[in-house]
C-alpha positions as CSV (number, residue, x, y, z in Angstrom):
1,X,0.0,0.0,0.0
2,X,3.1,2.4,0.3
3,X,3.2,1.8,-3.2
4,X,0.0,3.0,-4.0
5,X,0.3,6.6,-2.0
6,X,3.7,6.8,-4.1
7,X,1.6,6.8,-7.1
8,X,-1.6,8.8,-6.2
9,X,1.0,12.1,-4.9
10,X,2.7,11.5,-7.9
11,X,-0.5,11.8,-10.0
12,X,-2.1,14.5,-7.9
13,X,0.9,16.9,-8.5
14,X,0.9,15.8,-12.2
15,X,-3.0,16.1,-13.1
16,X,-6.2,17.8,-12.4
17,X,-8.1,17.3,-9.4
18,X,-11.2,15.9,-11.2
19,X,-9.8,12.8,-12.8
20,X,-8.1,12.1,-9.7
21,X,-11.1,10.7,-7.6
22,X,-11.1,8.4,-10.5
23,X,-7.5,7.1,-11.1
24,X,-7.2,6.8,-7.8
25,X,-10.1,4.0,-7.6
26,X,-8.3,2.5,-10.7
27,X,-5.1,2.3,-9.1
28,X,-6.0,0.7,-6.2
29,X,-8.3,-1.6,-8.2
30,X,-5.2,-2.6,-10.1
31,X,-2.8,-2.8,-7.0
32,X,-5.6,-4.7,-5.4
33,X,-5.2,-6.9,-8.3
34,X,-1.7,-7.3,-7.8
35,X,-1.4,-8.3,-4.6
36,X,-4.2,-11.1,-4.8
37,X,-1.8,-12.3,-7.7
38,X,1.0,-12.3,-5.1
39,X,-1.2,-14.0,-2.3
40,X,-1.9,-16.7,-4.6
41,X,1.4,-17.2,-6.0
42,X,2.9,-17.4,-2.4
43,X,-0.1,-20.2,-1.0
44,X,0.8,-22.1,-4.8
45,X,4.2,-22.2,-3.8
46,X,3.4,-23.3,-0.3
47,X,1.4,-25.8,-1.9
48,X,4.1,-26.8,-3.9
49,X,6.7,-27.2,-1.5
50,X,3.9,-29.6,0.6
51,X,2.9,-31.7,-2.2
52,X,6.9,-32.3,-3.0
53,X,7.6,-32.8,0.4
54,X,4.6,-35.8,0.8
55,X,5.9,-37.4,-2.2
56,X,7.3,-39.7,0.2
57,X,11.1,-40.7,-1.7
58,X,12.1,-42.4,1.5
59,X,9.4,-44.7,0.5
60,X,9.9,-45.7,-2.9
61,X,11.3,-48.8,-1.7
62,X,14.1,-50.8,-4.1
63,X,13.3,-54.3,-3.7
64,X,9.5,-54.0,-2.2
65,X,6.8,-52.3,-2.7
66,X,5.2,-49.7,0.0
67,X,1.7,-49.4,0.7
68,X,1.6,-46.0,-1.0
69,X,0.8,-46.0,-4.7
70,X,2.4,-43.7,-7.6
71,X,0.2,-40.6,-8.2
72,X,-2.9,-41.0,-10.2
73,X,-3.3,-40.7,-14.1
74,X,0.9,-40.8,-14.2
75,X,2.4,-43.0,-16.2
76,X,6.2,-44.8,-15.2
77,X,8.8,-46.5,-17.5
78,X,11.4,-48.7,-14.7
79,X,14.5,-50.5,-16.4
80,X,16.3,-52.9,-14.2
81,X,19.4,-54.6,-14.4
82,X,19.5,-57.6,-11.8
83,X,22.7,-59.6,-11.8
84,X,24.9,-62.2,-10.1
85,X,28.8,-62.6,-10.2
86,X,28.8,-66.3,-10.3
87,X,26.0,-68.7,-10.5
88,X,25.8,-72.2,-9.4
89,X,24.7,-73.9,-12.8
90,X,27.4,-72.7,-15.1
91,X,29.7,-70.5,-12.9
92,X,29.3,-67.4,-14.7
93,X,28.3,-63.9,-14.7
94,X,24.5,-64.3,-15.2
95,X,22.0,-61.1,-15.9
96,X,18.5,-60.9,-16.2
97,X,17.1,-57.5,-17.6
98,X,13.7,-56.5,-16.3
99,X,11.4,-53.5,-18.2
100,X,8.5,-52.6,-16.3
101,X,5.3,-50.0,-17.8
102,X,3.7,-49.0,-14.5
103,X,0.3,-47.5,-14.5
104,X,-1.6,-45.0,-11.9
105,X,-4.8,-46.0,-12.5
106,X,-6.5,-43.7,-9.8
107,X,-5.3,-43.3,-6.5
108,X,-6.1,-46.2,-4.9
109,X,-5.2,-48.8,-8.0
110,X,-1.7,-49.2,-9.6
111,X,-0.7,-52.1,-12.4
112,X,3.0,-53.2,-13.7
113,X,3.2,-54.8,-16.4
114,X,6.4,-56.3,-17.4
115,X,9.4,-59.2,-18.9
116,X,12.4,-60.3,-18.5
117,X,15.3,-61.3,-20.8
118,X,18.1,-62.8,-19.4
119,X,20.9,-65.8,-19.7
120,X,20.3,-67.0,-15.6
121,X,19.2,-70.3,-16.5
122,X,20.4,-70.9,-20.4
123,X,23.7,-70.3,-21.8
124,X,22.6,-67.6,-23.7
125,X,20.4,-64.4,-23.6
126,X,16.4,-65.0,-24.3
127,X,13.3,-63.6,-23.5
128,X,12.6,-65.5,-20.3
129,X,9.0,-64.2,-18.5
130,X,5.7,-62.1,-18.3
131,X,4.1,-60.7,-15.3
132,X,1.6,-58.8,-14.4
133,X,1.5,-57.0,-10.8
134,X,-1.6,-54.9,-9.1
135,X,-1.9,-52.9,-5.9
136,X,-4.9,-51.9,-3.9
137,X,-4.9,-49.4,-1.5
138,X,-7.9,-49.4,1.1
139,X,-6.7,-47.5,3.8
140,X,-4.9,-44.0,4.2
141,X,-4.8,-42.2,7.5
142,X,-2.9,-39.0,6.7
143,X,-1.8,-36.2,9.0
144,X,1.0,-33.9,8.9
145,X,4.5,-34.8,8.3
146,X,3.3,-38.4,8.5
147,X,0.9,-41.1,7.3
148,X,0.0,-45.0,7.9
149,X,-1.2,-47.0,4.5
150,X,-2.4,-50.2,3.5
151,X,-3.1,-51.9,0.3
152,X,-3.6,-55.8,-0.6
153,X,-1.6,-56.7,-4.0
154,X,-1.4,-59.9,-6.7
155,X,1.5,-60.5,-8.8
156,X,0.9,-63.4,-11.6
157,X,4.0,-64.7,-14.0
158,X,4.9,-67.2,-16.4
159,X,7.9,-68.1,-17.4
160,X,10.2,-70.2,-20.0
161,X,12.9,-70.9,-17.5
162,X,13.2,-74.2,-16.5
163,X,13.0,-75.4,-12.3
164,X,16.5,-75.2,-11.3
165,X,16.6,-74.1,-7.5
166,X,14.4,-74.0,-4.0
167,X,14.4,-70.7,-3.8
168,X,10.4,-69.1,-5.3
169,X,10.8,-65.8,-7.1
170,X,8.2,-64.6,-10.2
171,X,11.1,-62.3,-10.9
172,X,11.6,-64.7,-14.3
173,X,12.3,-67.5,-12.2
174,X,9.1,-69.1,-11.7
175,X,5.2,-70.0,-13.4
176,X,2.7,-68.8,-10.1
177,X,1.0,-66.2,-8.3
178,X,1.3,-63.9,-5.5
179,X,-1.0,-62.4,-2.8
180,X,0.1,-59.9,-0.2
181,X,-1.0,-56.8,2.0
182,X,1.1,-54.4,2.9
183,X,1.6,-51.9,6.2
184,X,3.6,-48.7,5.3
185,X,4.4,-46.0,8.1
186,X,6.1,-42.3,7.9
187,X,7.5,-40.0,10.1
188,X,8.8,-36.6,8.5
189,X,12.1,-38.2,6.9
190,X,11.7,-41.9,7.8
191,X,9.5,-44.5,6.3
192,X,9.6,-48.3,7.5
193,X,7.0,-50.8,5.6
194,X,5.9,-54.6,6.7
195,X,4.6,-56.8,3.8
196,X,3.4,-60.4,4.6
197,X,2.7,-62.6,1.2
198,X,2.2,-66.1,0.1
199,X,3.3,-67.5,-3.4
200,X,2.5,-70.6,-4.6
201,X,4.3,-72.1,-8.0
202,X,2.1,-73.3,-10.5
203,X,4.3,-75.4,-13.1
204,X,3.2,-78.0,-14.9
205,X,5.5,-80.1,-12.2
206,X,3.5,-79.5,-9.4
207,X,0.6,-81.9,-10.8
208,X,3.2,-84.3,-12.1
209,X,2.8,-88.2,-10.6
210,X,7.0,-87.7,-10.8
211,X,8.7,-88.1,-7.8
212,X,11.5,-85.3,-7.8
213,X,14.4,-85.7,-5.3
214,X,15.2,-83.5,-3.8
215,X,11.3,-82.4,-3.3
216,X,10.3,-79.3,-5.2
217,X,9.0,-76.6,-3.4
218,X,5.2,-75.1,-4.3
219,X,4.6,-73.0,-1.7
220,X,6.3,-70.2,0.2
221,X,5.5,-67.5,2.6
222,X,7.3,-64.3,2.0
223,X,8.0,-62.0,4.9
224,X,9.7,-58.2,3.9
225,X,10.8,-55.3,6.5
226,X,11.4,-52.4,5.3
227,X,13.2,-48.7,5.9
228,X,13.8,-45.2,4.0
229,X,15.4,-42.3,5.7
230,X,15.6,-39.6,3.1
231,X,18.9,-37.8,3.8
232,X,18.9,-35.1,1.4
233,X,17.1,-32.2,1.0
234,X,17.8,-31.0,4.4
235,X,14.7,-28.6,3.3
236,X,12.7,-28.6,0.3
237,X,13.0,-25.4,-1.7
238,X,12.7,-26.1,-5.2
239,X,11.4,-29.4,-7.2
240,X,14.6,-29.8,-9.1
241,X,16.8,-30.5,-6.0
242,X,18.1,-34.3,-5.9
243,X,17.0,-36.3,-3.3
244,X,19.2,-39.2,-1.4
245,X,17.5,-41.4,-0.1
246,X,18.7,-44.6,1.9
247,X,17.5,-47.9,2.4
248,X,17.7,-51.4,4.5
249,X,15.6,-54.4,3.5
250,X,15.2,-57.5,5.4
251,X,14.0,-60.2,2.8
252,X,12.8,-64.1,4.5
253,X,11.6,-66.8,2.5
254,X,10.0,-69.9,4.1
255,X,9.0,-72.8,2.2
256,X,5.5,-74.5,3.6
257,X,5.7,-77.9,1.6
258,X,9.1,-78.4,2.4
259,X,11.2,-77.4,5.3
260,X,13.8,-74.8,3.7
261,X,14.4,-71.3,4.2
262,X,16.4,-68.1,3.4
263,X,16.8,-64.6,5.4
264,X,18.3,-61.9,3.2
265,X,19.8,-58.3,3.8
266,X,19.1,-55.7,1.0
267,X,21.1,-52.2,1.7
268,X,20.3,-49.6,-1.4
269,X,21.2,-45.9,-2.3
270,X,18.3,-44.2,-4.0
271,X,18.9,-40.5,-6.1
272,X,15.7,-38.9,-7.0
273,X,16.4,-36.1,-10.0
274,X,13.8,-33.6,-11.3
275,X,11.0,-35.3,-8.7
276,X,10.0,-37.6,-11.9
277,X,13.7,-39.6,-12.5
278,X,15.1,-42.2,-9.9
279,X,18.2,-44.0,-9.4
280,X,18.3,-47.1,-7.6
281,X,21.3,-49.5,-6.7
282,X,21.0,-52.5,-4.7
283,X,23.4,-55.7,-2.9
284,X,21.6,-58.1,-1.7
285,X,23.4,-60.9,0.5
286,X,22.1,-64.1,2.7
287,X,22.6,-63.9,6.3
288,X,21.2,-67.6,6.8
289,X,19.3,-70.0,5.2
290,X,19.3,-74.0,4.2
291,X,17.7,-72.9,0.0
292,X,19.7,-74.4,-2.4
293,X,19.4,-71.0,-4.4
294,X,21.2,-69.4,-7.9
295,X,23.5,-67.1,-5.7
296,X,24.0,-66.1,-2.4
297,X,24.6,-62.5,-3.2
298,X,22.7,-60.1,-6.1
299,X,23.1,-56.9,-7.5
300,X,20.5,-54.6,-8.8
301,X,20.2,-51.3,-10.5
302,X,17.4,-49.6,-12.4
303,X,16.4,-46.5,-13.2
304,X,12.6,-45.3,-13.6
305,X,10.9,-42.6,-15.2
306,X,7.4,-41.1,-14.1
307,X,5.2,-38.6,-16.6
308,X,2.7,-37.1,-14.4
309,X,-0.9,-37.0,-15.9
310,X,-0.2,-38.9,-19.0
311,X,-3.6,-40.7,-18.5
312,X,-6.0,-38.2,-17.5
313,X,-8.0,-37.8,-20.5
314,X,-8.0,-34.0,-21.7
């Protein structure tokens, strides 16, 4: 408003005084204007900074998934790169490459649909798998600078590989489905996420009259604990800062037909660029377990790329 009385004396020593009355209802209709336009451009930015801040990196999991779904209408391309140093068939550096299309279909529903082409159980590279994966979310209880989710989820795959190993993965390694729920809790910079799920292998084996020694396993309970801590931003200013995120998995596998087992540690680095690109780099390693299984130890890396309302019809 100093503004304005800069203008009006300014005006009054410069013009009549009957057109003044009138300007100075204009000008103060205008710098009314103007300042709305700033109000609004300062609760927008607030809004921003909020909406960034609850996109929740430090839950974007590497090797699970958290109870929280992408955003809706947004569309996600995810290339991974999953290898071993040395596997126990042929002793070699074995890869399996893994793209993913990953759909928001509103807020409560998300589907992945994906392949896999890799050399893990041939001698050379071949497309190896389908899946398709889905994720319900039926509760959200949301509150400031924290949240608690939950969503149910179904993961179906078939595969060309043949049945080398204990160890149950549809990751390209085995025919089956999946059914889960998941428990996902954040506070301000840390997220930690609980997922219970049972697989059970469906291969043509599992309804043979063949006696297979050792037995095959057919079904498997799948136990995940989960942590993010985001690390950087200290504080969220703009939406092009890089995030780090950081990450600690706990992965157990235990086999309900046959007594065999496997606990795994996952530690992975996350970068977040542009809040629509992520990094991810993984090692995951056995602590115990009795799984006759294609490696003890696992790399992963992928990178994933989210377009934001690419499905909201215009």
């Amino acid at each position: 408003m100093r503004t304005c009385s800069i203008i009006l004396s300014f005006w009054e020593r410069n013009n009549d005084h009957s057109s003044t009355a009138v300007t100075r209802k204009r000008i103060y209709e205008c710098l009314s204007i103007f300042k709305e336009l700033l109000i609004m451009k300062f609760f927008l930015s607030i809004i921003f900074l909020v909406t960034v801040a609850k996109s929740n990196g430090q839950e974007l999991f590497v090797y699970t998934e958290p109870a929280s779904n992408m955003p809706s209408h947004s569309l996600s391309v995810k290339l991974t790169e999953h290898f071993v140093t040395k596997d126990n068939i042929y002793g070699k550096f074995s890869q399996r490459f893994m793209p993913q299309l990953m759909l928001g279909i509103s807020k409560k529903i998300m589907v992945h649909i994906g392949g896999t082409i890799s050399n893990m159980h041939t001698t050379n590279t071949k497309l190896e798998s389908f899946n398709l994966y889905a994720k319900y979310r039926f509760l959200s209880k949301d509150e400031i600078h924290k949240h608690f989710r939950m969503a149910v989820f179904a993961d179906v795959a078939a595969t060309k590989a043949p049945f080398h190993y204990d160890e149950v993965s549809l990751m390209g390694d085995k025919d089956g489905i999946e059914l889960g729920i998941i428990a996902t809790q954040l506070w301000n910079r840390l997220a930690i996420s609980g997922t219970v799920s049972n697989t059970q292998v469906l291969g043509p084996s599992r309804t043979s009259k063949v006696l297979y020694i050792p037995p095959r396993l057919y079904q498997v309970m799948n136990y995940a604990f989960s942590a993010g801590y985001l690390v950087l931003p200290k504080e969220y200013t703009d939406y092009k800062q890089t995030n780090l995120n950081l990450y600690t998995e706990l992965l157990i596998e235990q086999g309900l037909d046959v007594k065999k087992y496997c606990v795994d540690l996952a530690p992975a680095m996350q970068l977040i660029f542009n809040s629509n690109s992520k990094l991810n780099i993984g090692y995951r390693f056995q602590l115990s377990g009795n799984m006759q299984r294609m490696a003890n130890t696992s790399w992963l890396i992928s990178f994933e790329r989210t377009f934001l309302n690419a499905l909201k019809h215009k």
